[in-house]
C-alpha positions in Angstrom: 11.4 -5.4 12.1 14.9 -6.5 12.9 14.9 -10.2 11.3 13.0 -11.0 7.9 9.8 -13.5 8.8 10.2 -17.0 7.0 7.4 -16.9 4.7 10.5 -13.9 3.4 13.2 -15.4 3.1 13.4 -15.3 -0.6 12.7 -12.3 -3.2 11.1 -12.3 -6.4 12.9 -10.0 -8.2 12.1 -8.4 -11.5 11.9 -4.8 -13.8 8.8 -2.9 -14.4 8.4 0.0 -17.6 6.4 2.6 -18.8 7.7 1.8 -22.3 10.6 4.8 -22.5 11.2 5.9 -25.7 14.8 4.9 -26.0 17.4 7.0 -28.1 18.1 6.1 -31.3 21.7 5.5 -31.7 21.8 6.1 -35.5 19.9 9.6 -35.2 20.4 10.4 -31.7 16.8 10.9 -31.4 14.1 9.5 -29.2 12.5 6.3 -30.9 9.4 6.6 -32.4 6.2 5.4 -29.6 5.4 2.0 -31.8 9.3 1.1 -31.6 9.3 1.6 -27.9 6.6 -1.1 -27.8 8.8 -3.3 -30.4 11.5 -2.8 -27.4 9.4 -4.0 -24.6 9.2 -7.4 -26.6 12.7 -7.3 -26.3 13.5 -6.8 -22.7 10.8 -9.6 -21.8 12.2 -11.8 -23.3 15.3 -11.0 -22.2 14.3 -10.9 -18.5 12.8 -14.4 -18.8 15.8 -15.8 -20.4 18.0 -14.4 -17.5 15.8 -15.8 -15.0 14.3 -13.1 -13.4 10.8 -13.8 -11.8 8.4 -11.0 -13.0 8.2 -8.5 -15.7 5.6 -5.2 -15.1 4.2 -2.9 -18.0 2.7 0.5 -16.1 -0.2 1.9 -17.7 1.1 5.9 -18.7 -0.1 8.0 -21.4 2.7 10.5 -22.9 5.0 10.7 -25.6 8.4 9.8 -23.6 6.5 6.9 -21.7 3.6 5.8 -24.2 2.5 2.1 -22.4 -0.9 2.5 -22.4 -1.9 -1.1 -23.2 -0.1 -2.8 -20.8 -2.5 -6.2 -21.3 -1.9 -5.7 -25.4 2.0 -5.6 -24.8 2.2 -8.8 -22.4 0.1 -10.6 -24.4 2.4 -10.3 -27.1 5.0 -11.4 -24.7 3.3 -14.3 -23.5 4.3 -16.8 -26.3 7.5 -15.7 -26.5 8.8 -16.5 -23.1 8.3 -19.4 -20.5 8.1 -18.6 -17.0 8.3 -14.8 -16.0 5.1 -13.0 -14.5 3.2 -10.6 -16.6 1.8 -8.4 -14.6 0.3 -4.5 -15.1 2.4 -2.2 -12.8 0.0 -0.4 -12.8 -3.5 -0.3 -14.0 -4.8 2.8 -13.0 -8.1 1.4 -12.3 -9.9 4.7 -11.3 -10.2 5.7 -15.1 -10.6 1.7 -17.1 -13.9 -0.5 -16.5 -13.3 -3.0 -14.2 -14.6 -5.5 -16.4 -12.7 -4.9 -19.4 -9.6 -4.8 -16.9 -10.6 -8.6 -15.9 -11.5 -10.1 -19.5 -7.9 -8.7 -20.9 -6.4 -10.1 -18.1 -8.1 -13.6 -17.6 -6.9 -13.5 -21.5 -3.7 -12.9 -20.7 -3.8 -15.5 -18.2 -5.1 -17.8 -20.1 -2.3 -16.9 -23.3 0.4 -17.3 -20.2 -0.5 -20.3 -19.3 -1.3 -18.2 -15.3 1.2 -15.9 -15.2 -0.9 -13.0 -15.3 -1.4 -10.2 -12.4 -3.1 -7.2 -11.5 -1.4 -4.6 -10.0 -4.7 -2.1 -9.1 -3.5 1.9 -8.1 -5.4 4.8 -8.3 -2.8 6.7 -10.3 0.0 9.3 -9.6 0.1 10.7 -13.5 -3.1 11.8 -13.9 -3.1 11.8 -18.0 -5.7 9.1 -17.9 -8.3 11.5 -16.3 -9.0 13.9 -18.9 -8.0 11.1 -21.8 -11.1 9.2 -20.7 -13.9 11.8 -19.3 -12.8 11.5 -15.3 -12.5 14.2 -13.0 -10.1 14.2 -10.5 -12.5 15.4 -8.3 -14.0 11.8 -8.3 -10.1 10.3 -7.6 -11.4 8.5 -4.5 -14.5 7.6 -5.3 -13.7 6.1 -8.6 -10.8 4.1 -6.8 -12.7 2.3 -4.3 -16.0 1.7 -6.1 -14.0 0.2 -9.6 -12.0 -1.9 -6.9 -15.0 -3.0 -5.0 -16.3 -4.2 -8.7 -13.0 -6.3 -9.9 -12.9 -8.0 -6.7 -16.7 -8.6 -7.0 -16.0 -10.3 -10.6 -12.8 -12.3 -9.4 -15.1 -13.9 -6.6 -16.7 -16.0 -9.2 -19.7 -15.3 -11.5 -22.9 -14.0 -12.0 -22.0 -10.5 -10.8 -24.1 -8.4 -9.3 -23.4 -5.4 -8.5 -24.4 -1.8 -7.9 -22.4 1.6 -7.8 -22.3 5.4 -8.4 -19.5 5.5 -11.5 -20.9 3.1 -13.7 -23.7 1.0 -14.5 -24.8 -1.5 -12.4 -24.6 -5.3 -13.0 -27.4 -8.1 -12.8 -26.3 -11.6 -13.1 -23.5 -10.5 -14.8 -21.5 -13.4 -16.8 -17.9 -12.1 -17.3 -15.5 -14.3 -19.2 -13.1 -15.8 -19.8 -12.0 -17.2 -16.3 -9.0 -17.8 -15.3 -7.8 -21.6 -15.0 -7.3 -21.2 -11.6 -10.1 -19.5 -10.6 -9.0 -16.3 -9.6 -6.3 -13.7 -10.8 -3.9 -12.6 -8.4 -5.0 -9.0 -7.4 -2.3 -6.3 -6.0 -2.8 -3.0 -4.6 -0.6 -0.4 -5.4 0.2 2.5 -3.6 2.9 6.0 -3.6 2.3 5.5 0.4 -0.9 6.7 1.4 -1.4 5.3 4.5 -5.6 4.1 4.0 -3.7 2.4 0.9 -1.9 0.6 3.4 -5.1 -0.4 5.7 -7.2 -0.9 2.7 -5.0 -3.3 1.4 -4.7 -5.1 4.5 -8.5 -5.4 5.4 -9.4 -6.2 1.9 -6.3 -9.5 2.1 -4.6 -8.4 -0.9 -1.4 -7.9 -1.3 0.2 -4.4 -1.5 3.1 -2.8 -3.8 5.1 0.8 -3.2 6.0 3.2 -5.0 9.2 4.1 -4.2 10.9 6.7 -6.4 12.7 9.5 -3.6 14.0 9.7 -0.3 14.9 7.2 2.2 13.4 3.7 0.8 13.2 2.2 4.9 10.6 4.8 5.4 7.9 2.7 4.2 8.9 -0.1 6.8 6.1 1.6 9.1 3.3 1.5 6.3 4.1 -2.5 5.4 3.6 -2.9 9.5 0.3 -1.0 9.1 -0.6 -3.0 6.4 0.0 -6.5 8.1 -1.4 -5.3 11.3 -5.1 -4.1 8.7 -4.5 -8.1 7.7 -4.1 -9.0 11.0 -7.0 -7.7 12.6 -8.9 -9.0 9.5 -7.9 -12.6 10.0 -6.1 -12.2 7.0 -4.2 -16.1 6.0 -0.5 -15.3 6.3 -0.1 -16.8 2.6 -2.3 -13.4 1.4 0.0 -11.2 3.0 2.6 -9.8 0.6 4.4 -6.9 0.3 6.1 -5.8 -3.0 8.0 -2.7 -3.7 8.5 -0.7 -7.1 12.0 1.3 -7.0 13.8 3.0 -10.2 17.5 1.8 -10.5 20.1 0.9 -12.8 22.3 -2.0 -12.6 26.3 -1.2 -14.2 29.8 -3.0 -13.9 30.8 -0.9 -11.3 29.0 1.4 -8.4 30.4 4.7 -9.1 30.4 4.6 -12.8 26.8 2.9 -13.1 25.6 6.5 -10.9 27.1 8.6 -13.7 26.1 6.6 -16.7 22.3 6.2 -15.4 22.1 10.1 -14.3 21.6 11.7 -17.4 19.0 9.7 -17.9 17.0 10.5 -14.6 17.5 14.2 -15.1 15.5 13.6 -18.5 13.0 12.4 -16.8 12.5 14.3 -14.0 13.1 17.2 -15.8 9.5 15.5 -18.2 7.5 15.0 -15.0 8.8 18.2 -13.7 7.5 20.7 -16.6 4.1 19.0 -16.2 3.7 18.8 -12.6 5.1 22.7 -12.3 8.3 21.6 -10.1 12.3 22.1 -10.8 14.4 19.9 -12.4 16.5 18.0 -9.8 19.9 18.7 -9.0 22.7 16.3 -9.0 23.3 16.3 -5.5 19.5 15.1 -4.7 20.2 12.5 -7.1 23.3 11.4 -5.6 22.0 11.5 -2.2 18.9 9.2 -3.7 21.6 6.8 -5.0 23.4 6.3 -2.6 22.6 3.1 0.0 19.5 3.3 2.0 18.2 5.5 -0.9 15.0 5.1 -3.1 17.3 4.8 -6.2 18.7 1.5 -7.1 21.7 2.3 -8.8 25.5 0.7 -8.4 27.5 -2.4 -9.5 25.7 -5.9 -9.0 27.1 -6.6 -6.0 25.8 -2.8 -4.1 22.5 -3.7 -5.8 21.7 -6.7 -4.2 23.0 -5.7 -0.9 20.7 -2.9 -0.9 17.5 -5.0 -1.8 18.3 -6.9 0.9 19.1 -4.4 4.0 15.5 -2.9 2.7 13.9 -6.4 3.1 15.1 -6.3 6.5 13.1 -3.1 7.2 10.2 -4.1 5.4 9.9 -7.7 4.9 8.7 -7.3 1.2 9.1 -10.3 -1.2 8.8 -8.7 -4.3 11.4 -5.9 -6.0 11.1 -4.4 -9.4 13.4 -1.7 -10.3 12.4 0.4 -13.3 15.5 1.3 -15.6 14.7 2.5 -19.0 14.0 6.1 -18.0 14.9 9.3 -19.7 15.6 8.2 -23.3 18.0 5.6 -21.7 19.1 3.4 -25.2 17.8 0.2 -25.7 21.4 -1.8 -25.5 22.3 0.0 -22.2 18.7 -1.2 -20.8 19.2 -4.8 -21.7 22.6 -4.8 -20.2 20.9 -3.8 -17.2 18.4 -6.4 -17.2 20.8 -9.1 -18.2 23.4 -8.0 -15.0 20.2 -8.1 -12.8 19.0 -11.6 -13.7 22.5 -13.0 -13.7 24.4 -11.0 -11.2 22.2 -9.4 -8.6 19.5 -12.2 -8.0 22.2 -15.1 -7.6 23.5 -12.6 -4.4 20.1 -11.9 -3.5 19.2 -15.5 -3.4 22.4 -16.5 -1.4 22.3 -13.6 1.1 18.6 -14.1 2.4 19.9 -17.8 2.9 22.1 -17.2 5.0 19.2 -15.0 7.4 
């Protein structure tokens, strides 16, 4: 893309959670599931106080990562912080109800005062299916039939309203409504590319996935998307592209890599024994960390420098990083959150103004 278009010329810039199970320092041993929703609390709050811009609960359903309420928990947030979004990072849409999705969230818009956002995705843990009666047979179909229904009921009501994986709607009053008159509605996507188009024919904006590899390899699927909006006559203010990125913010670059990769080799060693793959070697995880990688990890200063030679690629507006992963304690999470809201967006900020 070469230079960063002017409606990008500043970041929103925030952390998103599953709700980790932090380790206990006194035992040594993961929290229990209800703490780790105590946590969240915490960290909110703590990322609203530090001036960071949004805060994201993904929707996951396992013992290490148990935020599966992700409305319930930012409701509870609401009250105790002033300005930072609230937003579900994600709701995997293909197994809720539409409807229920938009009353807890015109709720927790209405609790926020209108900081509340969707973030719609058809799911890459696939717990949910079996939890709730899907089949991932269905994947697709349940995906764009429950999107075609939330955006039906954000239009405005009565809803009407006919489908193949639910009920149908007749005159359908769904409420509350938010103040506004619409919630903010995102797309998210691992980096499929008819997530991409979808996103951009449909005028909403689109959040990736990023979690391995080279993070710039998305810059083609943001152009897809934009040139979807395009051809749509999409307005320029509905195009938005936001990206999702684990990382780890420390004091210093090298040290913050081997504090933060014990952690990460939990995790992926988790995801690993359900998914049937092997656990990941240092070196991939170094190579990952390193700049122009998918993970965010260094000192403040490598951090920001990073987020911004990959808004150069993509043009993207929005960056959450995810860092409480792999049992990471609670104390070294909020560090990380406080050094990202103090250190890293200040040079964010100050190196997109200067172009």
């Amino acid at each position: 893309m070469g230079t960063l278009p002017t409606m990008q010329r500043s970041m929103e810039l925030g952390v998103y959670s599953f709700g980790d199970t932090a380790t206990d320092p006194t035992t040594g041993r993961p929290v229990s599931s209800a703490q780790a929703m105590r946590n969240l609390l915490d960290a909110i709050r703590l990322a609203d106080e530090v001036g960071l811009d949004v805060f994201g609960i993904g929707e996951h359903h396992t013992e290490e990562m148990p935020a599966s309420a992700a409305a319930t928990i930012l409701a509870a947030a609401a009250p105790i912080t002033e300005r930072i979004k609230l937003i579900s990072s994600v709701t995997i849409l293909s197994t809720d109800d539409p409807v229920r999705v938009y009353q807890q969230f015109a709720t927790l818009d209405a609790l926020s005062h209108g900081r509340a956002e969707i973030t719609a995705g058809r799911g890459s843990s696939t717990e949910s299916f079996p939890l709730f009666g899907h089949s991932l047979d269905d994947y697709d179909r349940l995906f764009a039939e429950k999107l075609d229904l939330l955006l039906a009921i954000d239009r405005g009501d009565p809803v009407t309203w006919r489908g193949t994986v639910r009920a149908p709607l007749d005159e359908a009053v769904v409420v509350p409504r938010p103040d506004a008159g619409h919630l903010p509605i995102w797309l998210a996507t691992g980096g499929n590319p008819g997530s991409s188009v979808r996103a951009g024919m449909l005028g909403l904006p689109v959040a990736y996935g990023i979690i391995g590899g080279q993070a710039a390899r998305f810059a083609s699927l943001a152009d897809a998307y934009r040139q979807a909006a395009a051809e749509a006559n999409v307005p320029g203010d509905r195009i938005r592209v936001g990206v999702a990125t684990p990382g780890f913010v420390g004091e210093e670059a090298d040290a913050a890599r081997d504090d933060w990769w014990p952690a990460w080799s939990n995790v992926m060693r988790d995801i690993g024994r359900r998914r049937g793959f092997a656990p990941m070697p240092r070196s991939v995880y170094d190579r990952d960390a390193s700049f122009g990688g998918a993970l965010f990890v260094g000192d403040p200063d490598e951090v920001a420098e990073r987020i911004v030679a990959l808004a150069r690629a993509m043009g993207h507006d929005r960056h959450l990083i995810q860092m409480d992963v792999g049992h990471l304690p609670q104390e070294v999470f909020l560090a990380s959150i406080e050094r990202l809201g103090r250190e890293v967006k200040p040079r964010v900020d100050a190196l997109l103004a200067t172009g």
